[in-house]
Each structure stands twice: as structure tokens, then as C-alpha cells.
PQR file with spaces between the fields and no chain letter, atoms N, CA, C, O and H, PARSE charges and radii, in Angstrom:
ATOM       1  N    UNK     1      96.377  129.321  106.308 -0.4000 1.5000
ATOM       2  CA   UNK     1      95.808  128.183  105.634 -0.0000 2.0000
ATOM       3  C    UNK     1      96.432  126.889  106.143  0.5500 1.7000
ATOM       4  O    UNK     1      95.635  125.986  106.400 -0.5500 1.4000
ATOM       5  N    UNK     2      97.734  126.655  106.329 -0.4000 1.5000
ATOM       6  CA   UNK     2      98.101  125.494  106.925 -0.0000 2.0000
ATOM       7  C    UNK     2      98.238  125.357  108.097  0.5500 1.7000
ATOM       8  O    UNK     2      98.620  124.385  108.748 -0.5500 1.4000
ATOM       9  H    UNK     2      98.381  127.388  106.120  0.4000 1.0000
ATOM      10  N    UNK     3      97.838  126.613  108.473 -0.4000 1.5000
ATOM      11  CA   UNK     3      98.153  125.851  110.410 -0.0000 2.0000
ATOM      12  C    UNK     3      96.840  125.255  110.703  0.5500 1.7000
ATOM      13  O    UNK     3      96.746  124.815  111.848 -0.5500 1.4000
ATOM      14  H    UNK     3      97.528  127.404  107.945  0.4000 1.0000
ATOM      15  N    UNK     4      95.547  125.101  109.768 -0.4000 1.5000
ATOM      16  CA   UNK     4      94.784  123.503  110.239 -0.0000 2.0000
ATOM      17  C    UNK     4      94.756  122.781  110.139  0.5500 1.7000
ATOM      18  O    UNK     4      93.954  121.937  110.538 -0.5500 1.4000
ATOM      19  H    UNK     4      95.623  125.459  108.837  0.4000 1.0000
ATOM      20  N    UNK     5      96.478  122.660  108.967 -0.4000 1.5000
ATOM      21  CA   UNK     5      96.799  121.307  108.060 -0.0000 2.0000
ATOM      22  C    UNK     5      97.026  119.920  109.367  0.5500 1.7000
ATOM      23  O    UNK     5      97.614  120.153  110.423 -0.5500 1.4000
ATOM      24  H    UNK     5      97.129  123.346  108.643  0.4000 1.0000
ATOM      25  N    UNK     6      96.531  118.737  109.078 -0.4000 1.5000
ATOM      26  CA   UNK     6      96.355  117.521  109.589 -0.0000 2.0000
ATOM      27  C    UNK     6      96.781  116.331  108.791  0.5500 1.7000
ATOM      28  O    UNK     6      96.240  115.856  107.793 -0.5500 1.4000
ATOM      29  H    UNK     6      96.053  118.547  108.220  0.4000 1.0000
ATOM      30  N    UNK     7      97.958  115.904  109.485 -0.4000 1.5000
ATOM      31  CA   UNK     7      98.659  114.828  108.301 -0.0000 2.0000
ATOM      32  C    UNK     7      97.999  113.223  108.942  0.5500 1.7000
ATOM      33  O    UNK     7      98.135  113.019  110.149 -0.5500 1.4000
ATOM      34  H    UNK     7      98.398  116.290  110.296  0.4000 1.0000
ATOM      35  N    UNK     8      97.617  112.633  108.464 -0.4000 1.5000
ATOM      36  CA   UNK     8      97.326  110.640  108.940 -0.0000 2.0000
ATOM      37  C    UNK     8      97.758  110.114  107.559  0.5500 1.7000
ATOM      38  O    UNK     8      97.527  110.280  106.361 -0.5500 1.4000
ATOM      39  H    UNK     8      97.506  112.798  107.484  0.4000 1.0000
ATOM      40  N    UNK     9      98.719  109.191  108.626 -0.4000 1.5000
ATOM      41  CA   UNK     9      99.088  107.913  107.680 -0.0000 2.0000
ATOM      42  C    UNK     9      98.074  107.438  107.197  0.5500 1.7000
ATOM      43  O    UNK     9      96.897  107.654  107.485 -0.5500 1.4000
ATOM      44  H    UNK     9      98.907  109.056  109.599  0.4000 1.0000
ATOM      45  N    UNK    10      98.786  106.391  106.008 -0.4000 1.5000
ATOM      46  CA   UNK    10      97.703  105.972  105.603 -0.0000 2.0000
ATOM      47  C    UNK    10      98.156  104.441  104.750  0.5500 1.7000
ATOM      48  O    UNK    10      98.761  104.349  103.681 -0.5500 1.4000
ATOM      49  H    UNK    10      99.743  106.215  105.774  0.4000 1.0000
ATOM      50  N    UNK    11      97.647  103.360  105.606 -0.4000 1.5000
ATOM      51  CA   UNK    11      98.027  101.909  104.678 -0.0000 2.0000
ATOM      52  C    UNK    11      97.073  100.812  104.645  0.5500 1.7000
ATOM      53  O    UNK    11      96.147  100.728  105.452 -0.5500 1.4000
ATOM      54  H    UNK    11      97.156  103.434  106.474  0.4000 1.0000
ATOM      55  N    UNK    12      97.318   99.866  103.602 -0.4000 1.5000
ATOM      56  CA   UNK    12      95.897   99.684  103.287 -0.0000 2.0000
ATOM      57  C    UNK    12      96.613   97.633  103.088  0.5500 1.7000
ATOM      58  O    UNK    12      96.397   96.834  102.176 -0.5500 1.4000
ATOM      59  H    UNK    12      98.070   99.934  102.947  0.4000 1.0000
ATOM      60  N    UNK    13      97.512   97.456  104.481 -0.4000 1.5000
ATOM      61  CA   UNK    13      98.614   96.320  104.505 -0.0000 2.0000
ATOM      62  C    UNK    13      97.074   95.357  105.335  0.5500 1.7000
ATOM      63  O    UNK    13      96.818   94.164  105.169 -0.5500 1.4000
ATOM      64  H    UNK    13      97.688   98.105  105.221  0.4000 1.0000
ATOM      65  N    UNK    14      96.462   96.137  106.009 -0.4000 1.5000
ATOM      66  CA   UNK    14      95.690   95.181  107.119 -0.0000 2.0000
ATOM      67  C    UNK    14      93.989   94.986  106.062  0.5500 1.7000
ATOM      68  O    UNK    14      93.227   94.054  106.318 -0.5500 1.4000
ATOM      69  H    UNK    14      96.671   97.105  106.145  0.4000 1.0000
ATOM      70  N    UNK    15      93.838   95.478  105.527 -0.4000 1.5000
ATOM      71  CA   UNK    15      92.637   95.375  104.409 -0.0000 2.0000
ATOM      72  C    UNK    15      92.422   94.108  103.900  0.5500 1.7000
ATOM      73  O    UNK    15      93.453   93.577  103.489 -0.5500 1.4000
ATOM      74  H    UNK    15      94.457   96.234  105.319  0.4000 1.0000
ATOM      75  N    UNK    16      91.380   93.436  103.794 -0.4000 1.5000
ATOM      76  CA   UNK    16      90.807   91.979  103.693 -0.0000 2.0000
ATOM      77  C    UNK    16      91.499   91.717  102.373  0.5500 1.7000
ATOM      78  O    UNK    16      91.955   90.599  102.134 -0.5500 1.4000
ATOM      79  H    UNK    16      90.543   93.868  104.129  0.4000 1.0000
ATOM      80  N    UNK    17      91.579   92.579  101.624 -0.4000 1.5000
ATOM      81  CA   UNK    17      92.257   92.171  100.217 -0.0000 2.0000
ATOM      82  C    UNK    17      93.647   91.967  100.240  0.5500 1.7000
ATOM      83  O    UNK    17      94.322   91.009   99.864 -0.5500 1.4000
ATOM      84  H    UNK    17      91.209   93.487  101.818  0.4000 1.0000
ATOM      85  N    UNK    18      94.025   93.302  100.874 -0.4000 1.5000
ATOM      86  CA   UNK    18      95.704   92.392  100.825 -0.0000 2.0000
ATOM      87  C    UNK    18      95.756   91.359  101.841  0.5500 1.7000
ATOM      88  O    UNK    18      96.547   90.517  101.414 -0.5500 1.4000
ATOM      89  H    UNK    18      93.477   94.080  101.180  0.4000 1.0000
ATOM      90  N    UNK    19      95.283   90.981  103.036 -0.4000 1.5000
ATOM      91  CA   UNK    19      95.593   89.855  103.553 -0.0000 2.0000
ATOM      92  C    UNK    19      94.951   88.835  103.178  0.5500 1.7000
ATOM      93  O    UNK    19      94.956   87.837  103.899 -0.5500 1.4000
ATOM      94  H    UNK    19      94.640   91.665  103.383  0.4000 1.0000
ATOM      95  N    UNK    20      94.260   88.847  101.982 -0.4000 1.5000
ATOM      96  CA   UNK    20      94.295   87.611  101.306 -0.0000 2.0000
ATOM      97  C    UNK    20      94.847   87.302   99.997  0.5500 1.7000
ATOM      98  O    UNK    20      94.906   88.231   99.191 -0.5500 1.4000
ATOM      99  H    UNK    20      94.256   89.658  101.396  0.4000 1.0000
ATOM     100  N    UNK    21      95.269   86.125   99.646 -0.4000 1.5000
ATOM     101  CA   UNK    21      96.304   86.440   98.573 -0.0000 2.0000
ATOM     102  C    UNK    21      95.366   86.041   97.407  0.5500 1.7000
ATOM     103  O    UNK    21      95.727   86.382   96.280 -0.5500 1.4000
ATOM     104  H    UNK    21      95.220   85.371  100.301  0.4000 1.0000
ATOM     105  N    UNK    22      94.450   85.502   97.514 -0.4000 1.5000
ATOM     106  CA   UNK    22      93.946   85.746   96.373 -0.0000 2.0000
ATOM     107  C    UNK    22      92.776   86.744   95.731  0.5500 1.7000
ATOM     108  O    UNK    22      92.469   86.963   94.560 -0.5500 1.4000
ATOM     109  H    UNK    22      94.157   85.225   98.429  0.4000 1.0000
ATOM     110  N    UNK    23      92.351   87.163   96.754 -0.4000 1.5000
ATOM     111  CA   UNK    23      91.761   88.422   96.719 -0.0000 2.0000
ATOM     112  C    UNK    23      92.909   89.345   95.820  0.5500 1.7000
ATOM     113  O    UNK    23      93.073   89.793   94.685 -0.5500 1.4000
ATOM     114  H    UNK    23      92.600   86.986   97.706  0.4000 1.0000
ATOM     115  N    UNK    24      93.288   89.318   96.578 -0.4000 1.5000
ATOM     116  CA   UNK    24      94.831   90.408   95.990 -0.0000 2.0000
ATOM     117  C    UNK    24      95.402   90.538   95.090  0.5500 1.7000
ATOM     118  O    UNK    24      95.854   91.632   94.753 -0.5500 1.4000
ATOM     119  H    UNK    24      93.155   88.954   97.500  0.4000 1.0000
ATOM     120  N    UNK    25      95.606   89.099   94.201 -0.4000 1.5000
ATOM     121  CA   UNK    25      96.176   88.657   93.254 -0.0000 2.0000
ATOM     122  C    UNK    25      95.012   88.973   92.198  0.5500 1.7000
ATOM     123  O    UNK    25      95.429   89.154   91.054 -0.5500 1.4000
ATOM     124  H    UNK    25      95.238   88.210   94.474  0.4000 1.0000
ATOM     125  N    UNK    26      93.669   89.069   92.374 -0.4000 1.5000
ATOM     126  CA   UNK    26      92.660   88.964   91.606 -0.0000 2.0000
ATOM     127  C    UNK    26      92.871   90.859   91.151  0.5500 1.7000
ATOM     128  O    UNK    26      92.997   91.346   90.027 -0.5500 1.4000
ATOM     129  H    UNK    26      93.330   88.922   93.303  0.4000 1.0000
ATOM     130  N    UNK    27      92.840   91.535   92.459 -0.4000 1.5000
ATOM     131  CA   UNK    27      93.245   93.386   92.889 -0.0000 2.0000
ATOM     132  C    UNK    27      93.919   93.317   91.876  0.5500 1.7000
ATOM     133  O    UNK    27      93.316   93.704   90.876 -0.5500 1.4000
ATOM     134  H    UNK    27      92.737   91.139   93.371  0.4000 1.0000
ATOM     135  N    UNK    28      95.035   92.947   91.700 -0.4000 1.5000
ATOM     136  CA   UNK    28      96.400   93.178   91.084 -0.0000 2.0000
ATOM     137  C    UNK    28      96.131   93.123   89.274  0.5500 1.7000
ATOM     138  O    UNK    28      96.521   93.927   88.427 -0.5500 1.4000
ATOM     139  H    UNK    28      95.526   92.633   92.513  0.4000 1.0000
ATOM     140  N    UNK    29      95.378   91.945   89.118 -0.4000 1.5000
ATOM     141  CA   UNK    29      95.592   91.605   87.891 -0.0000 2.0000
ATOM     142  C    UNK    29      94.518   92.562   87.040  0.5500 1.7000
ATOM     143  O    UNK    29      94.618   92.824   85.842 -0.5500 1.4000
ATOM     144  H    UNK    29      95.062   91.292   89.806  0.4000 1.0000
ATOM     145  N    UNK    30      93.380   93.059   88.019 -0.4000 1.5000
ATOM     146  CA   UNK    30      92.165   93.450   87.124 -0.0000 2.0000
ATOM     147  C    UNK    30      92.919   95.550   86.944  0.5500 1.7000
ATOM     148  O    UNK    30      92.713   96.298   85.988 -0.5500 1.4000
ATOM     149  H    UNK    30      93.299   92.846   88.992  0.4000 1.0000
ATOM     150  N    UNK    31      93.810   95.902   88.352 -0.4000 1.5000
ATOM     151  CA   UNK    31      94.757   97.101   88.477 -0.0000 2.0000
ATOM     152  C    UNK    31      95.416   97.125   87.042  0.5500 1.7000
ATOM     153  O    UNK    31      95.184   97.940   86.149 -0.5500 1.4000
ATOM     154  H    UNK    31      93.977   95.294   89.128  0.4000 1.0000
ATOM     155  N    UNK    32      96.334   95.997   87.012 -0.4000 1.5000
ATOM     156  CA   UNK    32      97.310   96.209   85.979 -0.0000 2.0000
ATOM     157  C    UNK    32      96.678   95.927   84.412  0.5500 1.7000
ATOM     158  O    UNK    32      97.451   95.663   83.492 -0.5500 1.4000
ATOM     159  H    UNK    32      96.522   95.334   87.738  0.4000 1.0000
ATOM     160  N    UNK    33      94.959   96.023   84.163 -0.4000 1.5000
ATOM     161  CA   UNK    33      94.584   95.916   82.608 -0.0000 2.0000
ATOM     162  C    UNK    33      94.837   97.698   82.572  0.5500 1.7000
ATOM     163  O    UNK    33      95.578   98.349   81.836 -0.5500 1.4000
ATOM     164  H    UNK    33      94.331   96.238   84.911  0.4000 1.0000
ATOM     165  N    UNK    34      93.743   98.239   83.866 -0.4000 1.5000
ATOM     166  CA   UNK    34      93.508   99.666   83.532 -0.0000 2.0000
ATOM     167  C    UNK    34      94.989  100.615   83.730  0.5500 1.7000
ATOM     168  O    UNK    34      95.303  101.657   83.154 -0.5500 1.4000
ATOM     169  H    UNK    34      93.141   97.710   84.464  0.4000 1.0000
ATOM     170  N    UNK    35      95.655   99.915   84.648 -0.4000 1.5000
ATOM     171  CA   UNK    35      96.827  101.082   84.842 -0.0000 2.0000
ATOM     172  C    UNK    35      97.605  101.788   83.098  0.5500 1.7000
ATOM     173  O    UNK    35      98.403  102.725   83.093 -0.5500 1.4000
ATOM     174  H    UNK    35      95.400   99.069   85.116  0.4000 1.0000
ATOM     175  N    UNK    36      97.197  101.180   82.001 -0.4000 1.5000
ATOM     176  CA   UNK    36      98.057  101.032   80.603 -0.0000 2.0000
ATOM     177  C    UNK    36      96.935  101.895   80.167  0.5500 1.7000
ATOM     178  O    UNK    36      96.923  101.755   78.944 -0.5500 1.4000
ATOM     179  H    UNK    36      96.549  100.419   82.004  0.4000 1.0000
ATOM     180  N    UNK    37      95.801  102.868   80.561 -0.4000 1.5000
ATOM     181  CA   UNK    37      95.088  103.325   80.040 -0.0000 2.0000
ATOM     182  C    UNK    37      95.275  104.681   79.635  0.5500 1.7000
ATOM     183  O    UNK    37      95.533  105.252   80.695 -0.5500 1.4000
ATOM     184  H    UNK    37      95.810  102.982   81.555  0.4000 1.0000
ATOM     185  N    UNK    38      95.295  105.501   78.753 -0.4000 1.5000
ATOM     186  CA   UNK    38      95.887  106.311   78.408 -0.0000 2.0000
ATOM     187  C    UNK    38      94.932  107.807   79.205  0.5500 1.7000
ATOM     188  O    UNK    38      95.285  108.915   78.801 -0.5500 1.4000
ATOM     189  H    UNK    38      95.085  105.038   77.892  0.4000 1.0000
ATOM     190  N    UNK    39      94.064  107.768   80.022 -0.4000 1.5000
ATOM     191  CA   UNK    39      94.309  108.021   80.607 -0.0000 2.0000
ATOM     192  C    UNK    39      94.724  108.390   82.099  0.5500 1.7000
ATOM     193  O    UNK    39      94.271  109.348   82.725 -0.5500 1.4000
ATOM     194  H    UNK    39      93.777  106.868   80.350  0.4000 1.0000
ATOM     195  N    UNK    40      95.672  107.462   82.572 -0.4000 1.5000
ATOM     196  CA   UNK    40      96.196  107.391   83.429 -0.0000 2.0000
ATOM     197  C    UNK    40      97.809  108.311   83.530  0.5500 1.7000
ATOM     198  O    UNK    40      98.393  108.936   84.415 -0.5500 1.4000
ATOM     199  H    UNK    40      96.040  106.684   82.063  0.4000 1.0000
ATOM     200  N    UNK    41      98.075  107.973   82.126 -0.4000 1.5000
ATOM     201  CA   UNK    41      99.210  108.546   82.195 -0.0000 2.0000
ATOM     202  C    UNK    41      99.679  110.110   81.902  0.5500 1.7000
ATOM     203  O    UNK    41      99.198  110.967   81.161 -0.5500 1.4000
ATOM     204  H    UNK    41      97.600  107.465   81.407  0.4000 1.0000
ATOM     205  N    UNK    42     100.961  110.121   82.903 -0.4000 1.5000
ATOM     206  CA   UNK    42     100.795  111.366   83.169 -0.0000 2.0000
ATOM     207  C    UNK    42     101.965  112.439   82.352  0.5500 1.7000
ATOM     208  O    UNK    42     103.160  112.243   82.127 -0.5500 1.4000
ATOM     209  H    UNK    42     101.352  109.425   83.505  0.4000 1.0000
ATOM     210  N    UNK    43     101.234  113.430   82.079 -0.4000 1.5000
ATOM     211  CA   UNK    43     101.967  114.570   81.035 -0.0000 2.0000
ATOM     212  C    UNK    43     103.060  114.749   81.425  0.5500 1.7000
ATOM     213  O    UNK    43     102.856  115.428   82.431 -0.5500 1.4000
ATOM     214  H    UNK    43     100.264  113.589   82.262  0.4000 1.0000
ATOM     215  N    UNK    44     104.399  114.584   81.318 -0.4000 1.5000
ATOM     216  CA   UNK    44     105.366  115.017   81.671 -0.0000 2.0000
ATOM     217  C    UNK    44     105.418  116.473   81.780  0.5500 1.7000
ATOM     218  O    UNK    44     104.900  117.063   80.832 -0.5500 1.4000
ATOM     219  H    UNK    44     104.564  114.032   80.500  0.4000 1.0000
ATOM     220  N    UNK    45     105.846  117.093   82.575 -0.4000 1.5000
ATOM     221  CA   UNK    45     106.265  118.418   82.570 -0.0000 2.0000
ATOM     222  C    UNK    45     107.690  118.933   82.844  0.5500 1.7000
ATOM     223  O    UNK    45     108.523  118.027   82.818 -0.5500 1.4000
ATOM     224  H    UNK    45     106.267  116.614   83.345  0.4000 1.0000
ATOM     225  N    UNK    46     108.046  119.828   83.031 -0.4000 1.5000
ATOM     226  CA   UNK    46     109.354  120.597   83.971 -0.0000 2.0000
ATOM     227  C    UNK    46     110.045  119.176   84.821  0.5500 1.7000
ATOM     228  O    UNK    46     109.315  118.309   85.302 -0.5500 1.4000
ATOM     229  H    UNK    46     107.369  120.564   83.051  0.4000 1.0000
ATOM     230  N    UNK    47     111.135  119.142   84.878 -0.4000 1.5000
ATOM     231  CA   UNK    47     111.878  118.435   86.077 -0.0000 2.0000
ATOM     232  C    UNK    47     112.446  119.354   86.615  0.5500 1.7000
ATOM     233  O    UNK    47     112.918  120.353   86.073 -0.5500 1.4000
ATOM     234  H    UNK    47     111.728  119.846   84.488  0.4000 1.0000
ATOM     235  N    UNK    48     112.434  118.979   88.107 -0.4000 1.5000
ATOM     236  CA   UNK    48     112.983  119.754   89.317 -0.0000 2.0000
ATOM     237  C    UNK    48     113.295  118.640   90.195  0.5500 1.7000
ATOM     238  O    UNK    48     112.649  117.677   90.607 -0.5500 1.4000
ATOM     239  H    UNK    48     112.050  118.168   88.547  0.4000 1.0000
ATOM     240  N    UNK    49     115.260  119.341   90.462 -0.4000 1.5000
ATOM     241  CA   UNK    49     115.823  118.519   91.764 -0.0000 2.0000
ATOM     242  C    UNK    49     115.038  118.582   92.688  0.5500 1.7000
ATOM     243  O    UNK    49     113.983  119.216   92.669 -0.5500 1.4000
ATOM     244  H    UNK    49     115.785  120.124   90.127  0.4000 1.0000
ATOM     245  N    UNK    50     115.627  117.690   93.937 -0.4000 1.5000
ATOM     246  CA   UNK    50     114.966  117.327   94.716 -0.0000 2.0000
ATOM     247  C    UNK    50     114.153  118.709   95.754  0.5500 1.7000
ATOM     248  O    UNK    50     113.029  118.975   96.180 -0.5500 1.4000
ATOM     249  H    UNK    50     116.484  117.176   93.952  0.4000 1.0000
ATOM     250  N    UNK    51     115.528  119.289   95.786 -0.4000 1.5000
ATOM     251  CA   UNK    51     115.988  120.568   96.765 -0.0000 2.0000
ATOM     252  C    UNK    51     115.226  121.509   96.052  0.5500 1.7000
ATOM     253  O    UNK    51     115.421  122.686   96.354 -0.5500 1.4000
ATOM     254  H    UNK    51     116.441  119.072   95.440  0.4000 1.0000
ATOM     255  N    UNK    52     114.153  121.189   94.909 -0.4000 1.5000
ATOM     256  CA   UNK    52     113.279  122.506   94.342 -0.0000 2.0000
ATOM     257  C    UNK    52     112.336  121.657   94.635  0.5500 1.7000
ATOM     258  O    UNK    52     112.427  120.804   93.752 -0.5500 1.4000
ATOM     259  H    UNK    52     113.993  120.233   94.663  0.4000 1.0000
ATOM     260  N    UNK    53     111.758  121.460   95.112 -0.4000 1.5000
ATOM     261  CA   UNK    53     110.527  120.397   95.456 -0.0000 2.0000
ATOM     262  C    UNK    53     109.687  121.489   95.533  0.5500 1.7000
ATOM     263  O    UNK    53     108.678  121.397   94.834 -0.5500 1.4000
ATOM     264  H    UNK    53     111.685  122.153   95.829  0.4000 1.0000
ATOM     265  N    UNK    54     109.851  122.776   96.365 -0.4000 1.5000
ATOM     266  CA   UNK    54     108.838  123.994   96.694 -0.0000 2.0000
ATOM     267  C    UNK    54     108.400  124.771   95.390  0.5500 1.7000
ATOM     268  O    UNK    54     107.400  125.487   95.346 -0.5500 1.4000
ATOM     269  H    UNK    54     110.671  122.850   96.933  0.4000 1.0000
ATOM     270  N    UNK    55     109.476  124.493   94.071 -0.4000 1.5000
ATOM     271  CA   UNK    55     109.440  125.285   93.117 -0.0000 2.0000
ATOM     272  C    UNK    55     108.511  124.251   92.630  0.5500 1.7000
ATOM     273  O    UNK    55     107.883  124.852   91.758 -0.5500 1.4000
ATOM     274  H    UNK    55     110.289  123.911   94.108  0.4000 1.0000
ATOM     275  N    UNK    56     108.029  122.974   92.686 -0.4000 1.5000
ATOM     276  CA   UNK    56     107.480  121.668   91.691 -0.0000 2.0000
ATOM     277  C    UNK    56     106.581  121.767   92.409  0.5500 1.7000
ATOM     278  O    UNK    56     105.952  120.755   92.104 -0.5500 1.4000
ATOM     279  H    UNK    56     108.539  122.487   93.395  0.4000 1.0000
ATOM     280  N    UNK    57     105.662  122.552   93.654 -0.4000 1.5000
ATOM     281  CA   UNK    57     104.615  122.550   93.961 -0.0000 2.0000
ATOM     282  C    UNK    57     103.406  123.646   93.300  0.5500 1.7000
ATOM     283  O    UNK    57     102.215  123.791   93.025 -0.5500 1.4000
ATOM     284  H    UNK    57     106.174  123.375   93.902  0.4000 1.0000
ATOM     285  N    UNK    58     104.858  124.308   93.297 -0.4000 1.5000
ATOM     286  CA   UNK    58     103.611  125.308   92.803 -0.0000 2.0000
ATOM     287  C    UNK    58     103.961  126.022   90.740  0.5500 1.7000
ATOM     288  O    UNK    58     103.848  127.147   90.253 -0.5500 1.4000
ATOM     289  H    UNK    58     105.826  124.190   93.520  0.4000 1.0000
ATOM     290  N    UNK    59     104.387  124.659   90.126 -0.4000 1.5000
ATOM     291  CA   UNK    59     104.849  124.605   88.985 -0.0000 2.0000
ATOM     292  C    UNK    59     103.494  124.351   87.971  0.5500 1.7000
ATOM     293  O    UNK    59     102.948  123.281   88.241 -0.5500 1.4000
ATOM     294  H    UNK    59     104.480  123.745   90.521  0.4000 1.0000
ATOM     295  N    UNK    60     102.931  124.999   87.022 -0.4000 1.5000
ATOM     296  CA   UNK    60     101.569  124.826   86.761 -0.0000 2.0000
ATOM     297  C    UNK    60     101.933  124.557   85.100  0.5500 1.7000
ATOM     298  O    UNK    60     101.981  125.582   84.420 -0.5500 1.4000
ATOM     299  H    UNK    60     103.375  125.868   86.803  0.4000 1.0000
ATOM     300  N    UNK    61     102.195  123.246   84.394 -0.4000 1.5000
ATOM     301  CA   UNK    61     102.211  123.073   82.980 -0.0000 2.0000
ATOM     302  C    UNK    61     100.959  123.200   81.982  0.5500 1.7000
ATOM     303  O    UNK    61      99.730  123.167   82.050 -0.5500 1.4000
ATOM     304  H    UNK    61     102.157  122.413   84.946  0.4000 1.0000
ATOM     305  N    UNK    62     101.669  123.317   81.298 -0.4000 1.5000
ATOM     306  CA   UNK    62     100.600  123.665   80.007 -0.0000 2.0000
ATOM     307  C    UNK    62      99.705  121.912   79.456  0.5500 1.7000
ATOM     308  O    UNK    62     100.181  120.789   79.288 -0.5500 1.4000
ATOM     309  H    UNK    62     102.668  123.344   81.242  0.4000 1.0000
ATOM     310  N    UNK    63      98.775  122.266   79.372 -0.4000 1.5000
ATOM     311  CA   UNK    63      97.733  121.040   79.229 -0.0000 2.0000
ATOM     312  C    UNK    63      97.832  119.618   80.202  0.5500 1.7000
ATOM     313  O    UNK    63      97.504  118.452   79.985 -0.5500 1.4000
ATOM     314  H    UNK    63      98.389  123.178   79.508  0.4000 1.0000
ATOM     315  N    UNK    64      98.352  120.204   81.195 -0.4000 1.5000
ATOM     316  CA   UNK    64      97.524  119.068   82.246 -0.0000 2.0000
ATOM     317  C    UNK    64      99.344  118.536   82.655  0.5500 1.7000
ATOM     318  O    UNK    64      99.544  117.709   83.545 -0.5500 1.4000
ATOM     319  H    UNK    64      98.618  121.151   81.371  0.4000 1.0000
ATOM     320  N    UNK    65     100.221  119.012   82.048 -0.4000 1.5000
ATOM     321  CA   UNK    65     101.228  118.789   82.639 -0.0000 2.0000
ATOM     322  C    UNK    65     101.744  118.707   84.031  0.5500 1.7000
ATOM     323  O    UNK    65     101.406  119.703   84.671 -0.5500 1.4000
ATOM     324  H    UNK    65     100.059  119.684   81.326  0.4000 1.0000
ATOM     325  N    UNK    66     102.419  117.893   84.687 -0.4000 1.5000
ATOM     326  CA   UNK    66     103.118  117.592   85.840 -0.0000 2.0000
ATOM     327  C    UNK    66     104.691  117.595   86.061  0.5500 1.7000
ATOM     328  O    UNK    66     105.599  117.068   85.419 -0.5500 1.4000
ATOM     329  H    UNK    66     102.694  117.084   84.167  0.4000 1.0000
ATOM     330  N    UNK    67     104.679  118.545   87.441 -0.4000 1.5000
ATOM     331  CA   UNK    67     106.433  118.499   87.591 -0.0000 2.0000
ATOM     332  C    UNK    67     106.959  117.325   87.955  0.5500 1.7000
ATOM     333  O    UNK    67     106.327  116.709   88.814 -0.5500 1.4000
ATOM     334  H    UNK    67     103.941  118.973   87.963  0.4000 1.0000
ATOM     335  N    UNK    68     108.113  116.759   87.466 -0.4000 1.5000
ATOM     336  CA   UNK    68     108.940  115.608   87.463 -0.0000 2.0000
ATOM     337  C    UNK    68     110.114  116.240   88.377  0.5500 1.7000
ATOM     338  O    UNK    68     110.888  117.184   88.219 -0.5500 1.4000
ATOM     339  H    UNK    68     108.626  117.259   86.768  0.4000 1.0000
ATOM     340  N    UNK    69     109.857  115.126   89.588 -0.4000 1.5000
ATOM     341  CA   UNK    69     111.078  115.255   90.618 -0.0000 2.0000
ATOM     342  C    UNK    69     112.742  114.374   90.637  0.5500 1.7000
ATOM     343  O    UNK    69     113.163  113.366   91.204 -0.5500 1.4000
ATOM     344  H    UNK    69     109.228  114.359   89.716  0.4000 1.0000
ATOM     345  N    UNK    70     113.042  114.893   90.155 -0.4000 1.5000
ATOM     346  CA   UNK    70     114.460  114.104   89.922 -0.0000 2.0000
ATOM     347  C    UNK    70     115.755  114.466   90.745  0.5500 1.7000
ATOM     348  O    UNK    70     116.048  115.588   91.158 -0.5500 1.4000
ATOM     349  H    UNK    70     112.700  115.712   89.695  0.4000 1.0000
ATOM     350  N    UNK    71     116.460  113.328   90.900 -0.4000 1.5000
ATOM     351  CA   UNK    71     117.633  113.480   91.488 -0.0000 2.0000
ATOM     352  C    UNK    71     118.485  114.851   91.204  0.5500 1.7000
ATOM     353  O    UNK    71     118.938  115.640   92.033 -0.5500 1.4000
ATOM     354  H    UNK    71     116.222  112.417   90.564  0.4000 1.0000
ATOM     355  N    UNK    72     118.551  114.882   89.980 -0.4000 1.5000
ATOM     356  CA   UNK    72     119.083  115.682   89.731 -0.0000 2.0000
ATOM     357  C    UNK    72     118.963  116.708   88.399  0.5500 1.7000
ATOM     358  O    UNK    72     119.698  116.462   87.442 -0.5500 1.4000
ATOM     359  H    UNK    72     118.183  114.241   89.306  0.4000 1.0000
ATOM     360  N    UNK    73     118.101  117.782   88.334 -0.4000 1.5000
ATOM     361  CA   UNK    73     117.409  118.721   87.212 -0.0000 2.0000
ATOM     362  C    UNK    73     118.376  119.376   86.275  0.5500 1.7000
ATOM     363  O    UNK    73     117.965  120.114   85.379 -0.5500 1.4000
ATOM     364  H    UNK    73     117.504  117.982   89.112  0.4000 1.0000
């Protein structure tokens, strides 16, 4: 399965919006009403050090939960 895996960067620095600042500033402000939307935010689940990162991939929480990567678990 992964040996057809294909990684591309990906930045979005040269995009008409961020190189304009008010474009951007307009991006930003209309981003930060919805980012506070409940649902955006995300279920805490399990924390796992860094060095379990393999264990936080394939970590599956109960109701929509997500593994939390932390310095230190």
C-alpha cells in the first residue's frame, strides 16, 4: 500500500491572498469568526509521546476522538 505513497509540499505563501495584505487580512478575520465553531473543535483523546507517534496513528477513540501528541505522555 505505501510503496505508491507520493509526498508534495504544499504552501499557499505565493497565493493572491496572502500576497495581498488586505485580501488576507479580510482571509483572516472572516477564518477566525468560524474557527470558534463548535464544530471545529477537536475531541481530545489518548496522549502519546512523541516516540509513539506510530501508536497515535493507528489510535481509534471513542466518538470522534483524536490522539494528542505530546512531548511527553
Amino acid at each position: 500500500m505505501a510503496k505508491d505513497l507520493t509526498l508534495k509540499s504544499f504552501s499557499n505563501f505565493r497565493s493572491t491572498t496572502v500576497q495581498n495584505p488586505l485580501e488576507l487580512e479580510t482571509a483572516l478575520e472572516q477564518l477566525s469568526g468560524m474557527i470558534a465553531m463548535p464544530h471545529f473543535k477537536t475531541k481530545r483523546g489518548k496522549a502519546f509521546a512523541f516516540e509513539k507517534v506510530q501508536d497515535a496513528i493507528f489510535y481509534v477513540g471513542e466518538g470522534g476522538e483524536k490522539p494528542i501528541l505530546t512531548s511527553a505522555a
